[in-house]
C-alpha positions in Angstrom: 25.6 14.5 -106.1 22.8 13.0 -104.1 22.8 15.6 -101.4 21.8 18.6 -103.8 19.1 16.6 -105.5 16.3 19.1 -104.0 18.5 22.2 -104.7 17.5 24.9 -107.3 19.6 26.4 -109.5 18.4 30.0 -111.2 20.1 32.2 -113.9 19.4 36.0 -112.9 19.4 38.6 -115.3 21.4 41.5 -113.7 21.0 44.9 -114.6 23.3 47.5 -112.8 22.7 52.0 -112.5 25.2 51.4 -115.6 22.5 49.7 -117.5 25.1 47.2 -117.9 23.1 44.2 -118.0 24.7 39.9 -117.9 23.5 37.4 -116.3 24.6 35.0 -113.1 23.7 31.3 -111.6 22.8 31.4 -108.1 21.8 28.3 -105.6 18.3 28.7 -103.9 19.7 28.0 -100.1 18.1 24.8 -98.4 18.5 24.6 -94.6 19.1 20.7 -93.3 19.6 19.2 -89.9 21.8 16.9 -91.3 24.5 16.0 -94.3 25.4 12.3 -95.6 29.1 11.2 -96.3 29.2 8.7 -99.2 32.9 6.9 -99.6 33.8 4.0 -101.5 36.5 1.8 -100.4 38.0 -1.3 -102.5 38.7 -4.5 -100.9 40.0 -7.9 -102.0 37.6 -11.2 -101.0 39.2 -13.8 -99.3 38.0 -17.4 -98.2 37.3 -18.0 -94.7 39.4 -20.6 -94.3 42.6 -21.8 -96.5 44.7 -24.8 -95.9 47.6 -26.1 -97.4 47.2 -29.6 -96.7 50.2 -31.8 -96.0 51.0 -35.2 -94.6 52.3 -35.5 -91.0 54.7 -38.7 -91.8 57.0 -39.2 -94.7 56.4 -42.3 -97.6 55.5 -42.5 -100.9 52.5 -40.9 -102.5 49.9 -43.8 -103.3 46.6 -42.1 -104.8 45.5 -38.7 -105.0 41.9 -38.4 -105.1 41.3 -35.1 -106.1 42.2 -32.2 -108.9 42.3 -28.6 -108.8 38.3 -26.8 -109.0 37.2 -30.3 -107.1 34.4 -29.4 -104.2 35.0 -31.9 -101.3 33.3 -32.3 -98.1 34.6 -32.3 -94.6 36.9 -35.7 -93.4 36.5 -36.9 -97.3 40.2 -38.9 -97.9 41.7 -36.2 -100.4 45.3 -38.8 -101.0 46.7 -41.5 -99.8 50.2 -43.2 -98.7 51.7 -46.4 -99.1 50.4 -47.9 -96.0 51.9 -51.5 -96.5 54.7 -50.5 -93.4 52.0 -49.2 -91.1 49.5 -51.7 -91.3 52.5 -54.3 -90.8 53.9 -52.4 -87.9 49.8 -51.8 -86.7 48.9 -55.8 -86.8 52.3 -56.2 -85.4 51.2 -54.3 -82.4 48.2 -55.7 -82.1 49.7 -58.7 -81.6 51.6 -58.2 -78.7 48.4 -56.5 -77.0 46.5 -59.4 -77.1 49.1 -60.9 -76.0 50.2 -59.1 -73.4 46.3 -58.4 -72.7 46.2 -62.4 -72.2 48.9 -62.8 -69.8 47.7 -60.2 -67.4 44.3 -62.0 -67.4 45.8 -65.0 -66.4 48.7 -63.3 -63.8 45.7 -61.8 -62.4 43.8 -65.1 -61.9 47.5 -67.0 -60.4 47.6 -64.0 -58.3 44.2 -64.5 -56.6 45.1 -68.1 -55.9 48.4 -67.0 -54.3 51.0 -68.6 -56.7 53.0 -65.7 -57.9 54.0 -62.5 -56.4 52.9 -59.0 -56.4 55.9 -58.4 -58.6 55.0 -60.4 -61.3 51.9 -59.5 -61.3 52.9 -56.0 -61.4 55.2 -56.6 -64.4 52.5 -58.3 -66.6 50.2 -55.1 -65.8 53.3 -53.0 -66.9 54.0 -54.7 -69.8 50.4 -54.6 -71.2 50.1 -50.9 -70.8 53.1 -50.8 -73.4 51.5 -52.8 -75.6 48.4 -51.1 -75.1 50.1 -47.7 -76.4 52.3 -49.3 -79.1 49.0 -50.3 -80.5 47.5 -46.9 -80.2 50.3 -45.4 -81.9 50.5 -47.0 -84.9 47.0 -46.8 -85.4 47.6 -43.3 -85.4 50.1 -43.5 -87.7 47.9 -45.7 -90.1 45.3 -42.9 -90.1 48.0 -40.6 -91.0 48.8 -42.4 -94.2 45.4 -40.8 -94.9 45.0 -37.1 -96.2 41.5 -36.0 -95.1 39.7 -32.4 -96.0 38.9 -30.3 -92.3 36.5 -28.8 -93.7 34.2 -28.3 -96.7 35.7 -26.2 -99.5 37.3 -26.4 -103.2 40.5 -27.7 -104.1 42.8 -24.7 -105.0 46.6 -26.2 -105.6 47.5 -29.4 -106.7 51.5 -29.6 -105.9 52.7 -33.3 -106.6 51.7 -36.5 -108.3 50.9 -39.7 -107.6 54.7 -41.8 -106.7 56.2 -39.3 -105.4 58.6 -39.9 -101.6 58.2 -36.7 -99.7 59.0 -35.8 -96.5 56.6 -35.5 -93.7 55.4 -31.5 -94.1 55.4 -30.9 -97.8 51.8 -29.4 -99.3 50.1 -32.2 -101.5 46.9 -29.7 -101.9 45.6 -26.1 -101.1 42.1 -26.2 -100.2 39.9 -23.2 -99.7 36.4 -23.1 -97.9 33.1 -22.9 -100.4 31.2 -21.8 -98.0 31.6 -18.0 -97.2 34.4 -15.2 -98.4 35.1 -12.1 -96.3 36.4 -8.9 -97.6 39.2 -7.2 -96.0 38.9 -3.5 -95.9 40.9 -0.6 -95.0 38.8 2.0 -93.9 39.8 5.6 -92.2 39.8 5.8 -88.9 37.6 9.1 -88.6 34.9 6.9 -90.3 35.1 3.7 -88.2 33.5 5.9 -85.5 30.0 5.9 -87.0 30.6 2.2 -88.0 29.2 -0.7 -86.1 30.3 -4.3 -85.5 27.9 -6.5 -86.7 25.7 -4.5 -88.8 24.7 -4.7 -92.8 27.0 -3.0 -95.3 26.2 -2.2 -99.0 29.3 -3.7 -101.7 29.1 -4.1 -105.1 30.5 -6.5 -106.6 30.4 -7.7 -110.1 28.3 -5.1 -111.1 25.7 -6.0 -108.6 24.8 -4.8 -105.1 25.2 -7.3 -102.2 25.6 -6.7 -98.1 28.3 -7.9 -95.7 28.0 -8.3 -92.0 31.1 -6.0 -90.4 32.3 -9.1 -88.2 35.8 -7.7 -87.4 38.2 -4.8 -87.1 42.2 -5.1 -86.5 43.4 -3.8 -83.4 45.9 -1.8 -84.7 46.6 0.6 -87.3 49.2 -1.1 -89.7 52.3 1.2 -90.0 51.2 4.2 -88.2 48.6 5.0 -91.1 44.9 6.6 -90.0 43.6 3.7 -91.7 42.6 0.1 -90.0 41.8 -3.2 -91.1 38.0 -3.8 -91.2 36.8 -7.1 -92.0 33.1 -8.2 -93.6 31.7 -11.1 -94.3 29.5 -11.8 -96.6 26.9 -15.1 -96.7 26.7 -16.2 -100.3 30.3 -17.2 -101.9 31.9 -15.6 -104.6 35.2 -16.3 -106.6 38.3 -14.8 -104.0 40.7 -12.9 -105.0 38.1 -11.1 -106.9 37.3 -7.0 -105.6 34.4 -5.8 -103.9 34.2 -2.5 -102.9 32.7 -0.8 -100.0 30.1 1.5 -100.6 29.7 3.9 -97.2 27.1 6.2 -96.1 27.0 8.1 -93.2 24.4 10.5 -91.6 26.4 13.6 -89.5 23.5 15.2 -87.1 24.5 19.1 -88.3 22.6 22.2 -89.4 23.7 23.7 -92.8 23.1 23.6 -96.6 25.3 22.4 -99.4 27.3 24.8 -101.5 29.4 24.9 -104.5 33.0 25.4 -103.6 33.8 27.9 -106.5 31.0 30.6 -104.5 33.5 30.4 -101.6 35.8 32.8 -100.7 38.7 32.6 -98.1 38.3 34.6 -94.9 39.9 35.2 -91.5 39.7 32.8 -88.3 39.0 29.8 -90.6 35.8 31.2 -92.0 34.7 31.5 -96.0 33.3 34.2 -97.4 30.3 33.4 -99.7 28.2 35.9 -101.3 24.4 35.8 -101.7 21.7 38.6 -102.8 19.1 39.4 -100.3 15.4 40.1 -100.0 15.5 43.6 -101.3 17.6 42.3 -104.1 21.2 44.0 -102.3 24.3 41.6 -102.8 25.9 40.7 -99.3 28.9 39.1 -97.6 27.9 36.1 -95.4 30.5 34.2 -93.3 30.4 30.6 -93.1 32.3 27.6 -91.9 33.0 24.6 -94.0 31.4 21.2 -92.0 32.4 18.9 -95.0 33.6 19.3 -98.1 33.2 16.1 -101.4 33.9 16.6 -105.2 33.1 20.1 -105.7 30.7 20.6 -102.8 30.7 22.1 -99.5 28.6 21.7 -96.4 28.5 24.9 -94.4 27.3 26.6 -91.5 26.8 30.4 -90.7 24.6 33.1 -91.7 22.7 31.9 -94.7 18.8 31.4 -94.8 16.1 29.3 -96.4 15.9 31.0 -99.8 18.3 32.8 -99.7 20.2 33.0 -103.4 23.9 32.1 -103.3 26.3 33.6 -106.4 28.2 30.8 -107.7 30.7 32.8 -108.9 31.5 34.7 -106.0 33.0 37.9 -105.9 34.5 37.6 -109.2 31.0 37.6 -110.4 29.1 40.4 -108.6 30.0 43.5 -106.2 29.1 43.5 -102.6 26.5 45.9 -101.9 25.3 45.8 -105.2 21.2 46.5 -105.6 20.0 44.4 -108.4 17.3 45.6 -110.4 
């Protein structure tokens, strides 16, 4: 445990009035300002951004251009449908726009010399601005015979196969961004309060150490747990789906010293006994209150000095009041 790394421990050879002599551990007491909380947490990686990519008109699958494990870039054409009806209905369109686009040119011209009415003129302009939006809309629907990546990634899913009718809706593809993965975290609440937004945390991953940027937390606790959903994201990729855990350390501002739980010993008003041998070599009773407690160590605060030698085994080792020769 890190936070006993400059601790001492000493075996005493104790020698009572009895002569009954055996000997005990004790812990040389070190006075901090301040105690560190390591946690790990798991968490599963996930991309940034995952699409299942579908069509948005029905027809016949003509090509698909890509396989699972593919790496695409952003607007590449991913598949393609028979687009023989669309272009007919497109030119068809265009057709009567230029047509339509003609006659108002020349109902326009008539109309300046005065020989037709407002009303025709009127209905030409009316009748172009329908052709005008047939014409944009089956462009649109000749782009949609296209199935185009949104964004730079890695094909996931393959679904279907070249010839196949489908329905306007139904995923040809997943695709998942390549560029960054996040991992998604639940973490205590009580430890979210010394956790920033935006700052470096430590993972590892893979057998290897990387760092996260804490970009987001969830507003809400998911099912009344004390836990919430904290979000990193990391900026190298790595295979999603895969788990990364959390490696946290936190630095409490408190005065105490670290001490093995088995030298504690219950007492009233939420205090613990522990027992320690003093200056003059006497064993005493000191009272102190547990701060934190990990693994099989305590963080405490009370009565206990710099130096002073606390009895691991408690009282089950030693008698208080006790002069040690």
């Amino acid at each position: 445990m890190s936070n006993l790394e400059n601790f001492k421990y000493i075996v005493l050879l104790v020698i009572f009035a009895s002569s009954k002599a055996f000997s005990i551990e004790v812990l040389e007491v070190k006075i901090l300002n301040s105690y560190s909380i390591t946690k790990e947490f798991p968490g599963k990686l996930l991309p940034l951004e995952q699409s299942k990519l579908a069509f948005e008109i029905p027809g016949k699958i003509k090509k698909i251009n890509v396989d699972v494990g593919d790496s695409v870039s952003k607007n590449q054409i991913l598949a393609k449908l028979d687009d023989r009806e669309a272009l007919a209905k497109l030119n068809q369109a265009k057709a009567s726009y230029d047509l339509s686009n003609q006659v108002l040119e020349r109902f326009e011209d008539l109309r300046q010399q005065g020989h037709i009415s407002i009303q025709d003129l009127d209905k030409a302009k009316s009748d172009f601005i329908i052709a005008e939006s047939q014409y944009e809309f089956y462009k649109v629907k000749l782009e949609q015979t296209n199935l185009i990546s949104p964004f730079k990634g890695v094909i996931q899913n393959r679904f279907l196969d070249t010839g196949t009718v489908i329905n306007s809706g139904i995923p040809i593809l997943e695709i998942i961004d390549s560029n960054f993965v996040e991992a998604h975290i639940s973490v205590p609440v009580i430890y979210l309060e010394d956790m920033n937004l935006g700052e470096e945390y430590s993972f590892t991953f893979d057998g290897r150490k990387v760092a996260a940027i804490f970009s987001k937390l969830a507003p809400m606790s998911p099912g009344g747990s004390d836990s919430r959903l904290a979000i990193f994201r990391f900026s190298e990729f790595f295979n999603p789906g895969s788990i990364a855990n959390l490696q946290l350390k936190i630095l409490k501002e408190a005065r105490g010293t670290w001490v093995p739980l088995r030298s504690l010993s219950q007492s009233e008003q939420g205090l613990w006994g522990i027992y320690t041998i003093n200056d003059e070599g006497v064993v005493v009773r000191d009272l102190v209150e547990i701060i934190y407690f990990e693994d099989e160590y305590a963080y405490v605060n009370g009565t206990l000095n710099n130096g002073d030698l606390v009895v691991l085994g408690g009282a089950a080792k030693i008698i208080e009041g006790k002069k040690i020769n």
